[in-house]
C-alpha positions in Angstrom: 117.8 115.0 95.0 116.1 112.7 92.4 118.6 113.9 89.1 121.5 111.2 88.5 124.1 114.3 87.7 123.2 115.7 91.0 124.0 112.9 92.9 127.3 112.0 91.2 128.2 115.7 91.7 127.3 115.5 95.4 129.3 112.2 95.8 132.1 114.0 94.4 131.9 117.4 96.6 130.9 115.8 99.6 133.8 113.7 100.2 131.5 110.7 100.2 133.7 107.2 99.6 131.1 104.5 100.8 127.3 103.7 98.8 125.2 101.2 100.3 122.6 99.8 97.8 119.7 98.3 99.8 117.2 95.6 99.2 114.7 93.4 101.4 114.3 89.8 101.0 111.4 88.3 100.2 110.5 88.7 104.5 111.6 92.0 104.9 114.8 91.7 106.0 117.7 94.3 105.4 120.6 93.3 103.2 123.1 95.5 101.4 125.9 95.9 98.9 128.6 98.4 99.4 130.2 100.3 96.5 132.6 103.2 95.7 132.1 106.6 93.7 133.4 104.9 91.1 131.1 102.4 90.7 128.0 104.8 91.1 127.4 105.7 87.5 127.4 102.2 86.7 124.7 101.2 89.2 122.6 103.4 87.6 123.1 103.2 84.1 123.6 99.0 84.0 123.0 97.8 87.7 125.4 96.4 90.2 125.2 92.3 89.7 124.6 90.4 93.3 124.6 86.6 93.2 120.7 86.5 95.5 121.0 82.2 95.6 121.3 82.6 99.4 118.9 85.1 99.9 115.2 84.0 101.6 112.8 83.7 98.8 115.0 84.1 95.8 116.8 80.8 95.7 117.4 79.7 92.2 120.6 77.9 92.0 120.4 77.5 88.0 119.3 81.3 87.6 121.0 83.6 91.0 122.3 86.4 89.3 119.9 89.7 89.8 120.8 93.6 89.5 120.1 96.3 91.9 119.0 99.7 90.7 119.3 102.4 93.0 116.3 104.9 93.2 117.9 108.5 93.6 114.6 109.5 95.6 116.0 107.6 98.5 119.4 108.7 99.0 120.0 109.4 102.3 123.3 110.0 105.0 124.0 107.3 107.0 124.4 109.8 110.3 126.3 107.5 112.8 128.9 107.0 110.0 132.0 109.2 110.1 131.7 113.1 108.6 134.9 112.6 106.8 134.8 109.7 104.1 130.6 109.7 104.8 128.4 106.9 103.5 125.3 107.3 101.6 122.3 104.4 101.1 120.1 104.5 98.3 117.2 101.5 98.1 117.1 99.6 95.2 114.8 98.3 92.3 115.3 94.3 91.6 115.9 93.2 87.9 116.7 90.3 86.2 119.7 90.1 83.3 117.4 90.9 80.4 116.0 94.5 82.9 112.4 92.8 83.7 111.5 93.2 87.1 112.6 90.4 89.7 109.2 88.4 90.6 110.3 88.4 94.3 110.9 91.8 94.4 108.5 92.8 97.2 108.9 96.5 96.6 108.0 96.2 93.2 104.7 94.6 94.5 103.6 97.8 96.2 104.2 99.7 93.4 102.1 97.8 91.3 99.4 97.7 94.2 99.5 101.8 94.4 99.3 101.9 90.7 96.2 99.7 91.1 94.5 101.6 93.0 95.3 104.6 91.3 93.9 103.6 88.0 90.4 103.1 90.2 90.2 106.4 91.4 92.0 105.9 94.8 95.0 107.0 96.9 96.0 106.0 100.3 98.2 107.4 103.3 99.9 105.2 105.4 101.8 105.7 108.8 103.5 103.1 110.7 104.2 102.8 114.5 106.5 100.2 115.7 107.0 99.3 119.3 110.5 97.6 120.3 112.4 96.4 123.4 115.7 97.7 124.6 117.5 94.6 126.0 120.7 94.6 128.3 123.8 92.5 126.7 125.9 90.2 128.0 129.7 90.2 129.0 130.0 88.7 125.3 128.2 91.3 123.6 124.9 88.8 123.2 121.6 89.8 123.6 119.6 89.2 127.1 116.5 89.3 128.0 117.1 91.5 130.4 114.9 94.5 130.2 116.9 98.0 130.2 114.6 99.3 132.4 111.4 98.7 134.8 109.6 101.6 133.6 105.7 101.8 132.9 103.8 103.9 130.0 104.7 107.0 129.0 106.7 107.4 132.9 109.7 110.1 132.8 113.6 109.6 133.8 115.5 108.5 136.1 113.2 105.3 135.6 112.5 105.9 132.1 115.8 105.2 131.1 115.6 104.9 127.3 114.8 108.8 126.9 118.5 109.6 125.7 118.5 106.8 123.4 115.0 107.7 121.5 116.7 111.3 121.5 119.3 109.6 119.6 116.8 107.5 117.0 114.9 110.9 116.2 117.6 112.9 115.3 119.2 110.3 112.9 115.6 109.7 111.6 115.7 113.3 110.8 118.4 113.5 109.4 118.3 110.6 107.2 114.8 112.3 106.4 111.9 110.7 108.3 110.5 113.2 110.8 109.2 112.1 114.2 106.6 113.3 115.9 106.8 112.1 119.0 108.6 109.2 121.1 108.0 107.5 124.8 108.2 104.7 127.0 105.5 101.9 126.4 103.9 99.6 128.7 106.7 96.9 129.2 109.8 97.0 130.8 112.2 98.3 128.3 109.8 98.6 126.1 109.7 102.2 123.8 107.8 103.5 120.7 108.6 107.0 118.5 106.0 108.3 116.1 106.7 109.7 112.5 104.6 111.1 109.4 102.4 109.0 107.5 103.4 109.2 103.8 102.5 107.5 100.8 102.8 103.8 100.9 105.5 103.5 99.0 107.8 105.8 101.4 105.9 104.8 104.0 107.0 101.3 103.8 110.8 102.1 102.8 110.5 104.5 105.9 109.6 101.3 108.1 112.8 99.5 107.2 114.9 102.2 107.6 113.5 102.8 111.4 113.7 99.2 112.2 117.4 99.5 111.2 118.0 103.2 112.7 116.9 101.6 115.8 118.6 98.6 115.9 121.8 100.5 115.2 121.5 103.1 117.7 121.0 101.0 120.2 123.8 98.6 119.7 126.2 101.8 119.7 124.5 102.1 123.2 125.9 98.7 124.2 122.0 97.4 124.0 120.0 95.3 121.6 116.9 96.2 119.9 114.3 93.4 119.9 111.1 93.6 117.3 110.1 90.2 118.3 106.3 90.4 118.7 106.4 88.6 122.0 109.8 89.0 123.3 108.6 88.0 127.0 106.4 85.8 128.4 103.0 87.7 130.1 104.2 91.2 129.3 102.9 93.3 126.4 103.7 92.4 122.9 105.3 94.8 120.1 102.5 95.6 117.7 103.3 97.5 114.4 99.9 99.4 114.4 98.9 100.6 110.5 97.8 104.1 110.0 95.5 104.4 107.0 93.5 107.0 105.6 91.6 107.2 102.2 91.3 109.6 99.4 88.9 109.2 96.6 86.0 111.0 95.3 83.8 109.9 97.6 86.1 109.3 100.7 83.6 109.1 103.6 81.4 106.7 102.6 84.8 104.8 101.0 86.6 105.4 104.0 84.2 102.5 105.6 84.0 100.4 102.6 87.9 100.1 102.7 87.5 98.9 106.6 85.1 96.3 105.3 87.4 95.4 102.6 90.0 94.8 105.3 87.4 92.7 107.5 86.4 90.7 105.0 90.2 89.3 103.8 92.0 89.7 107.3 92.5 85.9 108.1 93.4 85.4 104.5 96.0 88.1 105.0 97.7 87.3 108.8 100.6 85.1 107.5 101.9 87.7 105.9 101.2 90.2 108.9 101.5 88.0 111.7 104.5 86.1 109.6 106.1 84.0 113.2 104.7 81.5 115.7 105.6 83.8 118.5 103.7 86.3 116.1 100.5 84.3 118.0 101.7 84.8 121.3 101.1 88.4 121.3 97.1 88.2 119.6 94.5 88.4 122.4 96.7 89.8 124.9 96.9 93.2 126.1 95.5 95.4 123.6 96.1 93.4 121.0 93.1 91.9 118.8 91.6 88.3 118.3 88.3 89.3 116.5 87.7 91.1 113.9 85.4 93.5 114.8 86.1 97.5 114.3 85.4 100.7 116.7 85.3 104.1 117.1 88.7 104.7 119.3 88.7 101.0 121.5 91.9 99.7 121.5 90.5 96.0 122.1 89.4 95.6 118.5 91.5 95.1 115.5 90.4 98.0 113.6 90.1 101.7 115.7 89.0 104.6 114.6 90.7 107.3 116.4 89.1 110.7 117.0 90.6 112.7 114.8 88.9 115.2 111.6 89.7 116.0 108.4 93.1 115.1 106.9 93.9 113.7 110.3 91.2 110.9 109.6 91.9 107.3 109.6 91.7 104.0 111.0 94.2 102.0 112.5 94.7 98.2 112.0 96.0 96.5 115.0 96.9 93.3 114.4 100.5 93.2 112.3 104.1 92.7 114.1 106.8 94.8 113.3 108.7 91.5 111.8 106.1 91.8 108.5 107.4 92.7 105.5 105.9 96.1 105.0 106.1 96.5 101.3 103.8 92.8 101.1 101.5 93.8 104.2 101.0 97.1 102.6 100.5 95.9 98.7 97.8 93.1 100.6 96.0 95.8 102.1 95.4 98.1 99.5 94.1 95.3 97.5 91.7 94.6 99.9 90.7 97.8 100.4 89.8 98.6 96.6 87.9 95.3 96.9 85.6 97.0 99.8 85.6 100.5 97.7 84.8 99.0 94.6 82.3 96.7 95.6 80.8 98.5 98.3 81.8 96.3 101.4 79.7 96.9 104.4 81.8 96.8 107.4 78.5 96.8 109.6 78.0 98.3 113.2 80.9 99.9 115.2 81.3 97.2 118.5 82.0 99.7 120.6 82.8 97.2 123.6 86.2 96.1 125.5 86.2 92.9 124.2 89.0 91.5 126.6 85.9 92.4 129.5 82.9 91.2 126.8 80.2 88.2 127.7 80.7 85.2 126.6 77.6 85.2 125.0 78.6 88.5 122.5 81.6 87.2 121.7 80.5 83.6 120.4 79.0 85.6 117.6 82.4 87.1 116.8 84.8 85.5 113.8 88.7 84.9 115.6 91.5 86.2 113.5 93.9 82.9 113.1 95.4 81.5 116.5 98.3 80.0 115.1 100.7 80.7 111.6 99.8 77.0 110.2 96.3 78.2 110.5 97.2 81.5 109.1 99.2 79.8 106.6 96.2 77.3 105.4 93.7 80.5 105.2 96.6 82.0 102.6 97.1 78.9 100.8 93.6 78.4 100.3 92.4 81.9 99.1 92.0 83.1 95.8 92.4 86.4 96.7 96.0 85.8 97.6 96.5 83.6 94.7 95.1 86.8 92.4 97.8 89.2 94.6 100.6 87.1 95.5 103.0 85.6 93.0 103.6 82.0 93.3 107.4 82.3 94.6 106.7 84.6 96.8 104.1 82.6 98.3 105.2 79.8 98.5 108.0 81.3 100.8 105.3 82.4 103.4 103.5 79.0 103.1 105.6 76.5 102.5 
């Protein structure tokens, strides 16, 4: 349903009175305006004015007012709203007063990333997957950290007792039109993941906002809280937002590699804006998750694997990022650096097919550390020209500052 009319004659017939225009700051998170039908030809035609001066990363007292344009590609029901009076979202481009795109517009950074590589010859697919938490609340409402359940990975009910509530996610994801393709308990108490199609990275990464808030919102009609923290508690596993990638180009097996040794070579410039918390550091190094930066064929101890998988189900699968990134940057900063490898040929080396959490000493002394805290991640960022070349200056200076 991409055609304006269509829309504003669906609004009409389908008795819906609420649209929710939808933005991300400048770290990813959610925020919204709420208008009527009324309003909707306007939106599109002129914008719908929002005062961003208390917004993360837009501040600008002397300049605050922006417009939000919604894109009729990503309209979609809001399921757990009411049938009658139903509400709608549609994400939104960024502009400034005179219609030039908002420099801390993150989405509009992925687009110009995809059109990047495009104009060399190359096209990406992108899948996320997101572990979270389900945590009990308090006789206040307040999240605990209180794990919903003791279960282990991939157990079954009655001790897997999230398996109604990832029911629940799936079928709004579904319906708001983001199909899963498979959900289960993970390794920590509480802990859950669901699985949905790779896309291009563009929907890809407006598909991992709306599942972060999908399940958030689910499970606080569940009396539960939702927690993406990367190390929500202390000596269990972490949640890891694990990036699906696979590469199409002309010559896409022998660019399939160079695009992992793009990624190798600009990681640690890359973590603070993948690894964007301190408690982003807690989880590196610790069960399953990667310190090196090393690649494999399938070993989940390294920060790149390469499942087994053939033909359009090839990819590789980068390990380190949280699911608190910003997906529209992390994605943008990866494409870039995988055109880099593509373009100039970037060797990734040698698989190390080895469990490095079991390695010698001796092996892994040769081994370059991701960063092992965010001011170190932070200092690699500031001091990169690659970033520099990517990243506008307001936006990162919000990550580094």
């Amino acid at each position: 349903m991409t055609d304006i009319n269509t829309i504003l004659e669906y609004v009409k017939d389908d008795d819906i009175k609420f649209i929710r225009l939808q933005f991300v700051d400048v770290f990813g998170n959610q925020k919204n305006i709420s208008i009527m039908p009324s309003e909707l030809e306007r939106a599109f035609t002129y914008g719908i004015s929002i005062d961003a001066w208390a917004i993360k990363g837009f501040k600008g007292e002397e300049k605050s007012d922006l417009f939000l344009f919604p894109n009729p590609d990503t309209i979609a029901i809001l399921p757990w709203r009411p049938r009658e009076g139903r509400v709608i979202r549609m994400i939104c481009d960024i502009k400034n007063p005179d219609g030039t795109p908002f420099n801390a517009d993150t989405r509009e950074m992925l687009i110009e990333a995809v059109d990047y590589a495009k104009e060399n010859g190359i096209e990406f697919g992108i899948g996320s997957e997101m572990e979270f938490y389900l945590f009990k609340l308090d006789m206040e409402g307040n999240p605990t950290k209180i794990p919903y359940d003791n279960a282990e990975y991939m157990d079954v009910a009655p001790d897997d007792k999230g398996e109604n509530i990832r029911r629940e996610i799936c079928l709004a994801l579904s319906e708001m039109g983001i199909q899963p393709s498979g959900s289960h308990h993970e390794e920590g108490p509480g802990q859950n993941e669901i699985h949905y199609h790779h896309s291009d990275p563009l929907t890809s990464a407006d598909n991992a906002i709306t599942y972060k808030n999908v399940v958030r919102t689910i499970s606080s009609l569940n009396g539960l809280y939702a927690s993406f923290e990367p190390s929500p508690l202390e000596g269990r596993p972490g949640n890891g937002h694990h990036i699906n990638i696979s590469v199409n180009t002309a010559n896409s097996e022998a660019d399939f590699f160079y695009a992992i040794g793009g990624i190798l070579k600009h990681i640690k410039e890359l973590t603070a804006f993948l690894n964007t918390t301190p408690n982003s550091y807690k989880r590196l190094g610790h069960d399953s998750a990667p310190r090196y930066i090393s690649y494999s064929n399938e070993n989940r101890s390294e920060l790149i694997r390469i499942p087994a998988a053939k033909g359009p189900y090839k990819r590789f699968e980068l390990r380190s990022p949280d699911p608190i990134c910003n997906p529209y940057i992390a994605f943008s900063l990866l494409i870039y650096a995988m055109v880099d490898g593509i373009k100039n040929k970037i060797d990734p080396g040698k698989p190390l097919d080895l469990n490095l959490f079991e390695a010698k000493e001796e092996i892994l002394k040769t081994l370059d550390k991701l960063p092992e805290s965010l001011d170190e991640a932070k200092e690699c960022a500031r001091e990169s020209d690659f970033i520099k070349s990517h990243v506008n200056e307001r936006i990162l200076e919000s990550f580094v500052k």
